[in-house]
C-alpha positions in Angstrom: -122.3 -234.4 20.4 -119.7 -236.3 17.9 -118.0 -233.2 17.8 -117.5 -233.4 21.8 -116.9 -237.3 21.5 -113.7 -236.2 19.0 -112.1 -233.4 21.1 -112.0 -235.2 24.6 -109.0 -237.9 23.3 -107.0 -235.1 21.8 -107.1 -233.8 24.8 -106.0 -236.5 26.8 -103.3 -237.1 23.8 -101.9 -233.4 24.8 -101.9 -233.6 28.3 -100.1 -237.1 28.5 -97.5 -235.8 26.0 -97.1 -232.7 28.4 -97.0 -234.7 31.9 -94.1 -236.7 30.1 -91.8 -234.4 28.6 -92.2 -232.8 32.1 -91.3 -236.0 33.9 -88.0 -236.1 31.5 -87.1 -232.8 32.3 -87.3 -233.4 35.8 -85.0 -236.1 36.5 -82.2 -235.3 34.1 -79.3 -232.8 36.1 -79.1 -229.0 35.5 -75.8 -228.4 33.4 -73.9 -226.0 35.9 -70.8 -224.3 34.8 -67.5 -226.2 36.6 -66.5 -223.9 39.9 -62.3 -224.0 39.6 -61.2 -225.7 42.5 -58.6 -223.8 45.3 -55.2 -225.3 46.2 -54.4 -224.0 49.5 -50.4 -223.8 49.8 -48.0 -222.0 51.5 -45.5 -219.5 49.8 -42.3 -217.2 50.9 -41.1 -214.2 49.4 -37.6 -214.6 47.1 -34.6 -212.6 49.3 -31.4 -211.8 48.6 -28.5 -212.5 50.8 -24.6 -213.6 51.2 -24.4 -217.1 50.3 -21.0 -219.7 50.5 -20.6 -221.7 47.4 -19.0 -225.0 48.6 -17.8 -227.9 46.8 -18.4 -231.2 48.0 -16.9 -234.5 48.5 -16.3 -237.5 51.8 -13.4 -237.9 53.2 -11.5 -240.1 55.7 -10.0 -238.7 58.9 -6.5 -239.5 59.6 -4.1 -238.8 62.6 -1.6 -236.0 62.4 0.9 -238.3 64.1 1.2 -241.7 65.1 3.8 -243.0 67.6 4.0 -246.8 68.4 5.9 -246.5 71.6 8.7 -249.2 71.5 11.4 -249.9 74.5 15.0 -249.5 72.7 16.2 -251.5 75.5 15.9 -254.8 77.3 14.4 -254.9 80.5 11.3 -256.1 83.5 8.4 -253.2 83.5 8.1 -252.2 87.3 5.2 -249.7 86.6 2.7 -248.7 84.2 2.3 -244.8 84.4 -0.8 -244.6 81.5 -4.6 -245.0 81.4 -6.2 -246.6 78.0 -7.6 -244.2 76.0 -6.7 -241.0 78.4 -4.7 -238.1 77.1 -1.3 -238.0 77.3 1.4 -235.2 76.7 4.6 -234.4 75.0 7.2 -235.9 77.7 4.6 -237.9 80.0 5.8 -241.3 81.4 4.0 -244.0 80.0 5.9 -246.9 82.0 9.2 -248.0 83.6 11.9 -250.9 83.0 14.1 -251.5 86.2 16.9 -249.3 85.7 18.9 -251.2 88.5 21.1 -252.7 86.2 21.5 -250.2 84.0 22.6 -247.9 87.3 25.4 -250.7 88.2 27.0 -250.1 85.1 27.5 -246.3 85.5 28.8 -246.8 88.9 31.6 -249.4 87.4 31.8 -247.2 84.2 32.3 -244.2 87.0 34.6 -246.0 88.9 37.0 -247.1 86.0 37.2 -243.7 84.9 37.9 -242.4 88.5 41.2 -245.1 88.7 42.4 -244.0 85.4 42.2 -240.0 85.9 44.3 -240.9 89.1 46.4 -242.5 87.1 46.7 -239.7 84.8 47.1 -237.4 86.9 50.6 -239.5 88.2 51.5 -240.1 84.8 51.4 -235.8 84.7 53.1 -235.2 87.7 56.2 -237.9 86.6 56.4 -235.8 83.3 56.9 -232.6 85.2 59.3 -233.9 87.1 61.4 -235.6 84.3 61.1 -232.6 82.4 62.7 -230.2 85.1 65.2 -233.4 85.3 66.0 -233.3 81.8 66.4 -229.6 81.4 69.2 -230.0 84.1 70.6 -233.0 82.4 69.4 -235.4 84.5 66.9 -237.2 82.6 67.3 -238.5 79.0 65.2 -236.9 76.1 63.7 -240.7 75.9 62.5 -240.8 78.8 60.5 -237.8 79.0 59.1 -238.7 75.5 57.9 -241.8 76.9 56.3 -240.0 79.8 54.5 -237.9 77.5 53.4 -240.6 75.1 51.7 -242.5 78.6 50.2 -239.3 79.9 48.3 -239.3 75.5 47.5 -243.0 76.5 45.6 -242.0 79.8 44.1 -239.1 78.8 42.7 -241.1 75.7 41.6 -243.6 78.6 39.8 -240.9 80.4 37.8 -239.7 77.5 36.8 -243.3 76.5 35.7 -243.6 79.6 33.9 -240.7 79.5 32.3 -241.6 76.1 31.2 -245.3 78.1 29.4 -243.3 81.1 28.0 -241.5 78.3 26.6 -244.1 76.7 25.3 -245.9 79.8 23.3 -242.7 80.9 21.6 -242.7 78.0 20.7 -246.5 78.3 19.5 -245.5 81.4 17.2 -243.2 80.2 15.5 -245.4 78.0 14.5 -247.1 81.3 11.9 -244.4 81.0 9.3 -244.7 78.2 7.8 -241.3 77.6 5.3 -240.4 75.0 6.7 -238.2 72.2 3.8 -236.1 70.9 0.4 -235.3 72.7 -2.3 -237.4 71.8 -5.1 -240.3 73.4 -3.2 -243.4 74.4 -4.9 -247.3 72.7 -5.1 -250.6 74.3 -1.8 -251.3 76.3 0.0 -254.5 74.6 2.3 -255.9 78.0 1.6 -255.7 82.0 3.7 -255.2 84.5 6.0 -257.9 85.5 6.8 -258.8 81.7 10.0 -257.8 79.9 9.8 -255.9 77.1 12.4 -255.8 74.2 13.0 -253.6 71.4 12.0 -256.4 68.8 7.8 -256.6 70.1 6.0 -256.1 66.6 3.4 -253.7 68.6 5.5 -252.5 71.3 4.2 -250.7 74.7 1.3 -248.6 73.4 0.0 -246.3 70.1 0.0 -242.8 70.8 -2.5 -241.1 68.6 -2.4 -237.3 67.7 -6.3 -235.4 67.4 -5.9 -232.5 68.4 -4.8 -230.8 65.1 -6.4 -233.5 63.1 -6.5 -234.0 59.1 -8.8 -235.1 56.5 -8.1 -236.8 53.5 -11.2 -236.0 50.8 -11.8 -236.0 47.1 -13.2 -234.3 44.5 -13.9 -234.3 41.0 -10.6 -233.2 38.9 -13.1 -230.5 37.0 -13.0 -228.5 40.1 -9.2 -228.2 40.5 -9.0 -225.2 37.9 -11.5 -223.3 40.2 -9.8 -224.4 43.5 -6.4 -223.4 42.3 -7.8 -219.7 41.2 -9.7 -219.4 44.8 -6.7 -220.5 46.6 -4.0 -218.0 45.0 -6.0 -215.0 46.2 -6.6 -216.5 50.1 -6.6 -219.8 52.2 -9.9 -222.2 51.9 -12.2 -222.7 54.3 -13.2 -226.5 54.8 -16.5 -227.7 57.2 -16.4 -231.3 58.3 -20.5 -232.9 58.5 -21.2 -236.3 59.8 -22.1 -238.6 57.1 -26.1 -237.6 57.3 -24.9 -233.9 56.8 -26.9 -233.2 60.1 -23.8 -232.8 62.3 -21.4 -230.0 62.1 -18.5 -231.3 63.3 -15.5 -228.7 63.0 -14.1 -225.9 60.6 -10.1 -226.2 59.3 -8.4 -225.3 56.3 -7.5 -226.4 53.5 -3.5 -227.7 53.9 -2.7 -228.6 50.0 -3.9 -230.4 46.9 -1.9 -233.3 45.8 0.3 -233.1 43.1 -1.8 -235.9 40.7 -5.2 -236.7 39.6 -6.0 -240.3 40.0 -6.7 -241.4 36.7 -9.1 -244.5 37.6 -11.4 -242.4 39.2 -10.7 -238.9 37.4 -10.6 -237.4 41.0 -8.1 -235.1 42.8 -6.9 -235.7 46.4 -6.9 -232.9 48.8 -6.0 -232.5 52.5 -7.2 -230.1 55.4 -6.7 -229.7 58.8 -9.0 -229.5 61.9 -8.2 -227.9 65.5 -10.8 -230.9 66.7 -10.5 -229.0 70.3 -14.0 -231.4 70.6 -13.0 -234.6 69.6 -15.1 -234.9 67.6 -13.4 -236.2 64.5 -11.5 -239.1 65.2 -9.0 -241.4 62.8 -10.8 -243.5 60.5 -14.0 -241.6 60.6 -16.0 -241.1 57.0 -16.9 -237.8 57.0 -19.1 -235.2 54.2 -16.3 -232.1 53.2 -17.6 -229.2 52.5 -14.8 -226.8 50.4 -15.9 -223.0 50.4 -14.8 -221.8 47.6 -16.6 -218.2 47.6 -19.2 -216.4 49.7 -22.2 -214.6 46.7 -23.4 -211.9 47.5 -27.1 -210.8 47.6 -27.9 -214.5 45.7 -31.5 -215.5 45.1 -32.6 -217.9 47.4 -35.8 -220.3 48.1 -37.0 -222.9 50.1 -35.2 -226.3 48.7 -38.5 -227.5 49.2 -40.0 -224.9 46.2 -38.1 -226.6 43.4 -39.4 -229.7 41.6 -37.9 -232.0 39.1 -39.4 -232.4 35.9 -39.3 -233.7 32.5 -37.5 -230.3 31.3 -35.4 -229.7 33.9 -36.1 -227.8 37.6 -38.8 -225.6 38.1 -40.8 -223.3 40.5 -44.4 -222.3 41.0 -44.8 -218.5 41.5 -47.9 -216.7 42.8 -49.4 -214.7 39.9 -51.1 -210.6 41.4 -54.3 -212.8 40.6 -53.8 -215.6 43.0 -53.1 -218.1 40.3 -49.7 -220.3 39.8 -47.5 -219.8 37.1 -44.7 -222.6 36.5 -41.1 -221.0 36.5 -38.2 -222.8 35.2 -35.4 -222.2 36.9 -31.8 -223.1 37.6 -30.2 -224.1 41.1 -26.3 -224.0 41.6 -26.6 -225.8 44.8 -28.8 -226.7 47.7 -27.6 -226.0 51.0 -29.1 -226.5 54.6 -32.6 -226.3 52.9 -32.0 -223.3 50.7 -31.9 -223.4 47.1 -29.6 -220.8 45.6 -31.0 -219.5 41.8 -28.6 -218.3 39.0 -31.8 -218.0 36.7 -35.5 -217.7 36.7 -36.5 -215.5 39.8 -35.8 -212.2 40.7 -36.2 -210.7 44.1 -39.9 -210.3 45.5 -41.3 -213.0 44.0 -43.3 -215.3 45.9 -42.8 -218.8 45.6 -44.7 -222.1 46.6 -42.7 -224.3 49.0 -45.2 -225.9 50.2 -48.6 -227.5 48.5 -47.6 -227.5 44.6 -47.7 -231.4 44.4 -51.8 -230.4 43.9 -50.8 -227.6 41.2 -50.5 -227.2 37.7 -50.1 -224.1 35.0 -52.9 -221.7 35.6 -54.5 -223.2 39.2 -56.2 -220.9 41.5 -54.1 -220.5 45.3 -55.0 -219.8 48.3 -52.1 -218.5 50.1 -51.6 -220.1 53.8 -50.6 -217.9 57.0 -49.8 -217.9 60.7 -50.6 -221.4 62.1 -52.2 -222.9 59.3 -49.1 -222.5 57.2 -47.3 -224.3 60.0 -50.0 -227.0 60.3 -49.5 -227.6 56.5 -45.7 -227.6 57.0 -46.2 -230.1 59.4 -48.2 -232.5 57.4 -46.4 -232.4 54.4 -43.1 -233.3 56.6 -45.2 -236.1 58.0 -46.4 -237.4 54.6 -42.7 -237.5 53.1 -41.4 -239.4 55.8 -43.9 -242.1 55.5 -42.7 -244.9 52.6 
């Protein structure tokens, strides 16, 4: 009976200290081994094609010619021949100064020279007959040489009128104000009904030339070396982009490279010219130059997108055979129209992430996106960089 009384609280002891380490066990987690986590992101093969190696640098668009049309004579304007801001050609007429007056004085110019050819033509016939006189004996030797030295006089009176009709015809034709290139016409500077002189400061009208076109751009003086070598062996291309470098606006050439370097700003003038059949460059524009210098072939190229910036310089994520990213380094020698072109680090077939690798690191597990859901992803990340 004692021995029964003993045993029953051990018991109890055993199955309290059981219940507990039970209850313990039961609330505190399961250690479960960490699942790596998949980064879906979008990839593209590396290819190999022709790429242009361009130099860049802005520029200003200037006229090929300017022509401030000026009157070189007096006169009342009795028409305006011209629209503002309309094309004009070579040899148009752009207005006209009443060329009555000038008119009158060719007719008396005419007139004067009409009286003194008849009077030359006496003076001739007086010296023929003194001559035939004189070879008879009939007329002194003095008076034929007087005869001749008046028929010199008149003839000299002929010519200078001559020279005087001359003249006024050509005043005349300045009653006629032409355009002397091709080109787009400005803001008209005097009406109809005014006189113009040849002393107005802005004259009639300026006549801009467009169509060719130039462009004044620079570029850094440690390109000139290469420049000269590329343009011994063939002309230079050079591609005009609006200042966002969204807008192609025409192709030219390159005309010359001036003969200093600017020593403020270590840079080297250059000028090309533009067909501009569009009109779309016009003078004054700021424009982005684009100087091809050579055209690679089979180059390495990527996404412009696929390369990051980091602490050690540009780099890549390639997909591993195993689905996992590897971090490339690389190097870009430019970035073109969204394509990166790579001197080192990738060779052809490798598949690189362009989009996505903002989530990766060395070693993380992929999960390469296709089809629609590559585009979807596209789309978002183009949505998320353009938001601030």
């Amino acid at each position: 009976m004692r021995r029964s009384i003993i045993i029953a609280p051990a018991i109890a002891v055993i199955l309290l200290a059981g219940g507990s380490f039970w209850y313990v066990n039961k609330s505190r987690p399961i250690a479960v081994a960490p699942v790596p986590t998949v980064v879906p992101v979008v990839a593209a093969t590396v290819t190999g094609k022709d790429v242009p190696i361009y130099l860049r640098g802005i520029g200003t668009v200037i006229a090929y010619n300017t022509d401030v049309v000026r009157s070189q004579i007096q006169g009342q304007l009795t028409q305006i021949a011209f629209t503002e801001g309309r094309a004009v050609k070579a040899g148009d007429l752009l207005a006209q100064i009443d060329p009555r007056p000038y008119q009158a004085q060719i007719e008396q110019l005419t007139a004067n020279r009409d009286r003194d050819q008849a009077q030359l033509m006496n003076a001739e016939a007086n010296l023929s007959r003194y001559t035939q006189l004189g070879d008879k004996g009939y007329a002194t030797p003095q008076l034929i040489e007087t005869q001749k030295a008046q028929v010199a006089q008149l003839q000299a009176t002929v010519k200078a009128d001559e020279a005087q009709i001359d003249q006024a015809k050509v005043q005349l034709s300045y009653t006629r104000l032409t355009s002397a290139i091709p080109g787009i016409t400005g803001v008209r500077q005097i009406d109809v009904g005014n006189v113009i002189h040849p002393t107005d400061p802005n004259g009639l009208v300026v006549v801009t030339q467009i169509e060719p076109i130039s462009l004044l751009f620079t570029l850094p003086q440690s390109d000139l070396p290469a420049i000269q070598e590329r343009e011994a062996k063939a002309p230079l291309k050079v591609i005009a982009y609006s200042q966002d470098d969204k807008i192609k606006l025409d192709e030219g050439k390159l005309l010359l490279v001036n003969n200093e370097i600017a020593g403020t700003t270590g840079t080297i003038q250059l000028k090309a010219e533009f067909p501009n059949h569009d009109h779309r460059l016009w003078p004054g524009q700021l424009v982005n130059a684009r100087l091809r210098l050579e055209t690679r072939k089979d180059a390495l190229t990527v996404a412009g997108s696929a390369v990051q910036q980091g602490q050690n310089g540009t780099y890549v994520y390639v997909l591993t055979p195993d689905q996992t990213a590897e971090l490339r380094p690389v190097h870009v020698a430019q970035i073109s129209e969204g394509q990166a072109l790579i001197d080192q680090g990738l060779k052809t077939g490798d598949v690189v992430v362009v989009d996505g690798q903002y989530r990766l690191k060395e070693g993380s597990r992929v999960q390469q996106l296709h089809g629609k859901a590559a585009q979807e992803a596209n789309l978002q990340s183009a949505v998320q960089d353009a938001i601030p």
